[in-house]
C-alpha positions in Angstrom: -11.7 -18.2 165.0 -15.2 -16.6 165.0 -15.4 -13.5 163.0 -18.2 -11.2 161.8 -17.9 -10.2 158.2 -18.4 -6.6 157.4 -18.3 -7.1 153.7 -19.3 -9.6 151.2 -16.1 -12.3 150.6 -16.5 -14.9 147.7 -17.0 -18.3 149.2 -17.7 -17.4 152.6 -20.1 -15.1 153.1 -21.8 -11.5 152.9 -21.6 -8.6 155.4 -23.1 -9.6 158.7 -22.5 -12.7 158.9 -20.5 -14.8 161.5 -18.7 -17.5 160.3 -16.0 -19.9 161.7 -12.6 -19.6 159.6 -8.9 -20.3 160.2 -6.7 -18.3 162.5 -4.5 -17.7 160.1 -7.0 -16.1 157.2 -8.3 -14.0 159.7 -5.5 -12.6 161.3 -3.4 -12.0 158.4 -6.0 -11.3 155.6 -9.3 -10.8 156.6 -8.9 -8.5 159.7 -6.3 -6.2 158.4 -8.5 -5.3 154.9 -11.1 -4.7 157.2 -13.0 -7.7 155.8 -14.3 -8.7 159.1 -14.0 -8.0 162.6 -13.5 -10.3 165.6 -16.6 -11.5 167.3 -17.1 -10.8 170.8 -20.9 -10.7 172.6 -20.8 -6.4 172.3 -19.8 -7.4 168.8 -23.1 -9.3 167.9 -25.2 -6.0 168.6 -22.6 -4.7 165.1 -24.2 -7.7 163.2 -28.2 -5.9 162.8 -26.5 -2.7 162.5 -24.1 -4.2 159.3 -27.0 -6.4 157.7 -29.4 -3.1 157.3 -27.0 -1.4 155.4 -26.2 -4.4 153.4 -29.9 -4.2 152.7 -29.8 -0.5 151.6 -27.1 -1.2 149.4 -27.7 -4.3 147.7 -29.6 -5.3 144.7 -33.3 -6.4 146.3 -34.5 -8.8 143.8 -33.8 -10.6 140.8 -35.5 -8.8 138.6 -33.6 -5.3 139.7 -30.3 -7.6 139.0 -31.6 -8.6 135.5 -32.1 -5.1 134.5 -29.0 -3.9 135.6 -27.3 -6.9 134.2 -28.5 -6.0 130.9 -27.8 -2.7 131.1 -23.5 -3.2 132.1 -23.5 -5.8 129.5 -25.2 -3.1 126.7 -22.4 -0.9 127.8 -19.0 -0.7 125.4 -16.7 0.2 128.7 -13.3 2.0 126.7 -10.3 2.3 129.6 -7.2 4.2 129.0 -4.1 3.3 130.7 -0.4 3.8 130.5 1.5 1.2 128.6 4.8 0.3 127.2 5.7 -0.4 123.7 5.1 -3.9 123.4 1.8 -3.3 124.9 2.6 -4.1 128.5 0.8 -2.0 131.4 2.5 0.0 133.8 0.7 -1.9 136.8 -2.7 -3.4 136.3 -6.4 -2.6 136.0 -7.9 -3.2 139.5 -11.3 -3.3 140.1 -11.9 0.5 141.3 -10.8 1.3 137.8 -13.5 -0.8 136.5 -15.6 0.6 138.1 -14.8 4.3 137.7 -14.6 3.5 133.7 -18.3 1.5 133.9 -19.6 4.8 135.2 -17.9 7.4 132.9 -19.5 4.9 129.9 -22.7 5.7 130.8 -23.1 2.2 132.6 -24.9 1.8 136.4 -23.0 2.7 139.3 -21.2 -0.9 140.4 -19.4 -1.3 144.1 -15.9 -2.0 143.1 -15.5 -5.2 145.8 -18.4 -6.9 143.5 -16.2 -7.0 140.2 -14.5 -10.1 139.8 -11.4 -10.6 137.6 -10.4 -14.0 136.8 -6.9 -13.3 136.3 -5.4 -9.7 136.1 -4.9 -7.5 133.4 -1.5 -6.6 132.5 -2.0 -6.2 128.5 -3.9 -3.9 126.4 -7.1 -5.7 124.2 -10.1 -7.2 125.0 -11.0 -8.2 128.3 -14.0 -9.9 130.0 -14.5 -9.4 133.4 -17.2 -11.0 136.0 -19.9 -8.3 138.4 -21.8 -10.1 140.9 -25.2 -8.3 141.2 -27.0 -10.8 143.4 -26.4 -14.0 144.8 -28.0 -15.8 141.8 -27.3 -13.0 138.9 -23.7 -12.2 137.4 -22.8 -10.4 134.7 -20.2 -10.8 132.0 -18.4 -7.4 131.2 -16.3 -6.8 128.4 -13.8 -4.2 128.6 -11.3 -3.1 126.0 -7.9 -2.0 127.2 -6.5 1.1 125.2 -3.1 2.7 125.5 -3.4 6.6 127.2 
Protein backbone atom coordinates (compact mmCIF):
# COMPACT_ATOMS: atom_id res chain seq x y z
CA UNK A 1 0.00 0.00 0.00
CA UNK A 2 1.18 3.57 -0.89
CA UNK A 3 0.99 5.94 1.98
CA UNK A 4 2.19 9.49 2.67
CA UNK A 5 3.76 9.88 6.01
CA UNK A 6 2.68 12.89 7.99
CA UNK A 7 5.17 12.38 10.67
CA UNK A 8 8.67 11.13 11.11
CA UNK A 9 8.54 6.98 11.84
CA UNK A 10 11.91 5.26 12.73
CA UNK A 11 12.96 3.09 9.90
CA UNK A 12 10.83 4.30 7.37
CA UNK A 13 10.77 7.62 6.82
CA UNK A 14 9.99 11.46 7.86
CA UNK A 15 6.87 13.57 7.19
CA UNK A 16 6.20 13.89 3.56
CA UNK A 17 7.31 11.21 2.23
CA UNK A 18 5.53 8.35 0.28
CA UNK A 19 6.66 5.14 0.83
CA UNK A 20 5.40 1.56 -0.04
CA UNK A 21 4.59 -0.53 3.18
CA UNK A 22 2.42 -3.52 4.12
CA UNK A 23 -1.41 -3.52 4.14
CA UNK A 24 -1.50 -4.62 7.26
CA UNK A 25 1.03 -1.78 9.16
CA UNK A 26 -0.91 0.67 7.50
CA UNK A 27 -4.27 -0.09 8.11
CA UNK A 28 -3.96 -1.15 11.56
CA UNK A 29 -1.00 1.06 12.91
CA UNK A 30 -0.04 3.66 10.85
CA UNK A 31 -3.33 5.20 9.66
CA UNK A 32 -5.23 5.15 12.81
CA UNK A 33 -2.23 7.17 14.93
CA UNK A 34 -2.40 9.42 12.24
CA UNK A 35 1.09 8.48 11.15
CA UNK A 36 0.33 8.65 7.61
CA UNK A 37 -2.44 9.08 5.26
CA UNK A 38 -3.38 7.06 2.16
CA UNK A 39 -2.08 8.31 -1.06
CA UNK A 40 -4.29 9.28 -3.67
CA UNK A 41 -3.24 11.95 -6.74
CA UNK A 42 -5.30 15.04 -4.66
CA UNK A 43 -3.19 13.51 -1.88
CA UNK A 44 0.27 14.35 -3.56
CA UNK A 45 -0.61 18.23 -3.62
CA UNK A 46 -0.61 17.35 0.92
CA UNK A 47 3.06 16.20 0.36
CA UNK A 48 4.76 20.12 -0.36
CA UNK A 49 2.31 21.41 2.07
CA UNK A 50 3.61 18.58 4.96
CA UNK A 51 7.43 18.83 3.95
CA UNK A 52 7.47 22.90 4.59
CA UNK A 53 6.31 22.48 7.89
CA UNK A 54 8.68 19.66 8.49
CA UNK A 55 11.19 22.27 7.49
CA UNK A 56 9.91 24.94 9.99
CA UNK A 57 10.05 22.57 12.69
CA UNK A 58 13.03 20.64 12.34
CA UNK A 59 16.62 21.10 13.37
CA UNK A 60 18.30 22.75 9.99
CA UNK A 61 21.80 21.76 10.32
CA UNK A 62 24.20 19.90 12.27
CA UNK A 63 25.62 22.30 13.97
CA UNK A 64 22.03 23.67 15.50
CA UNK A 65 21.72 19.66 16.50
CA UNK A 66 25.22 19.76 18.19
CA UNK A 67 24.28 22.61 20.28
CA UNK A 68 21.21 21.42 21.38
CA UNK A 69 22.61 18.10 21.96
CA UNK A 70 24.95 19.49 24.33
CA UNK A 71 22.70 21.49 25.90
CA UNK A 72 19.84 18.21 26.89
CA UNK A 73 22.78 16.26 27.77
CA UNK A 74 24.08 19.34 30.34
CA UNK A 75 20.64 19.09 31.74
CA UNK A 76 20.07 16.88 35.19
CA UNK A 77 16.21 16.06 34.11
CA UNK A 78 14.57 15.06 37.92
CA UNK A 79 10.76 13.36 37.12
CA UNK A 80 8.40 12.72 39.88
CA UNK A 81 5.92 9.98 39.52
CA UNK A 82 3.68 7.83 41.55
CA UNK A 83 5.01 4.60 42.77
CA UNK A 84 4.42 1.65 44.95
CA UNK A 85 6.49 0.51 47.82
CA UNK A 86 8.78 -1.75 46.24
CA UNK A 87 9.49 0.99 43.86
CA UNK A 88 7.18 -0.06 40.99
CA UNK A 89 5.32 2.80 38.89
CA UNK A 90 1.78 3.10 38.61
CA UNK A 91 1.99 3.09 34.68
CA UNK A 92 4.98 4.20 32.87
CA UNK A 93 7.02 7.28 31.79
CA UNK A 94 6.01 7.93 28.17
CA UNK A 95 7.66 10.14 26.09
CA UNK A 96 5.30 13.39 26.57
CA UNK A 97 6.42 13.16 30.15
CA UNK A 98 9.92 13.38 29.04
CA UNK A 99 9.43 15.89 27.41
CA UNK A 100 7.34 18.07 29.70
CA UNK A 101 10.13 17.17 32.55
CA UNK A 102 13.19 18.21 29.81
CA UNK A 103 11.45 21.63 29.72
CA UNK A 104 10.62 22.28 33.41
CA UNK A 105 14.67 21.45 33.97
CA UNK A 106 15.63 24.23 32.06
CA UNK A 107 16.47 21.97 29.03
CA UNK A 108 15.40 23.03 25.08
CA UNK A 109 11.97 22.49 24.03
CA UNK A 110 12.10 18.60 22.47
CA UNK A 111 8.97 17.18 20.19
CA UNK A 112 7.82 14.26 22.27
CA UNK A 113 7.60 11.71 18.92
CA UNK A 114 11.60 12.33 18.64
CA UNK A 115 12.37 10.66 22.20
CA UNK A 116 13.23 7.23 21.87
CA UNK A 117 13.03 4.72 24.77
CA UNK A 118 14.71 1.54 24.42
CA UNK A 119 12.55 -0.36 26.65
CA UNK A 120 9.98 1.34 29.02
CA UNK A 121 10.28 2.55 32.39
CA UNK A 122 8.39 0.94 35.00
CA UNK A 123 10.96 1.41 38.03
CA UNK A 124 12.19 4.36 39.87
CA UNK A 125 16.38 5.12 39.27
CA UNK A 126 18.47 6.10 36.70
CA UNK A 127 17.40 5.99 33.26
CA UNK A 128 18.91 6.83 29.87
CA UNK A 129 16.88 7.59 27.23
CA UNK A 130 17.68 8.35 23.29
CA UNK A 131 16.39 12.18 21.32
CA UNK A 132 16.80 12.21 17.78
CA UNK A 133 17.73 15.77 16.84
CA UNK A 134 18.63 15.23 13.15
CA UNK A 135 19.08 12.47 10.98
CA UNK A 136 22.85 12.14 11.74
CA UNK A 137 22.80 13.65 15.56
CA UNK A 138 21.16 11.83 18.75
CA UNK A 139 21.41 12.48 22.07
CA UNK A 140 21.81 10.34 25.14
CA UNK A 141 19.52 11.66 27.98
CA UNK A 142 19.74 10.61 31.40
CA UNK A 143 16.75 10.88 33.52
CA UNK A 144 16.41 9.99 37.17
CA UNK A 145 13.06 8.49 38.25
CA UNK A 146 11.92 9.81 41.80
CA UNK A 147 8.89 8.71 43.81
CA UNK A 148 6.04 11.81 44.06
Amino acid sequence: MKIILTHEVSGLGAAGDVVDVKDGYARNYLIPRKFAIRWTKGGEKDVEQIRRARKIHEIQTIEQANQVKAQLEGVKVRLAVRSGDAGRLFGSVTPADIASAIKASGGPEVDKRRIELGAPIKTLGAHETSVRLHPEVAAKVNIEVVAA
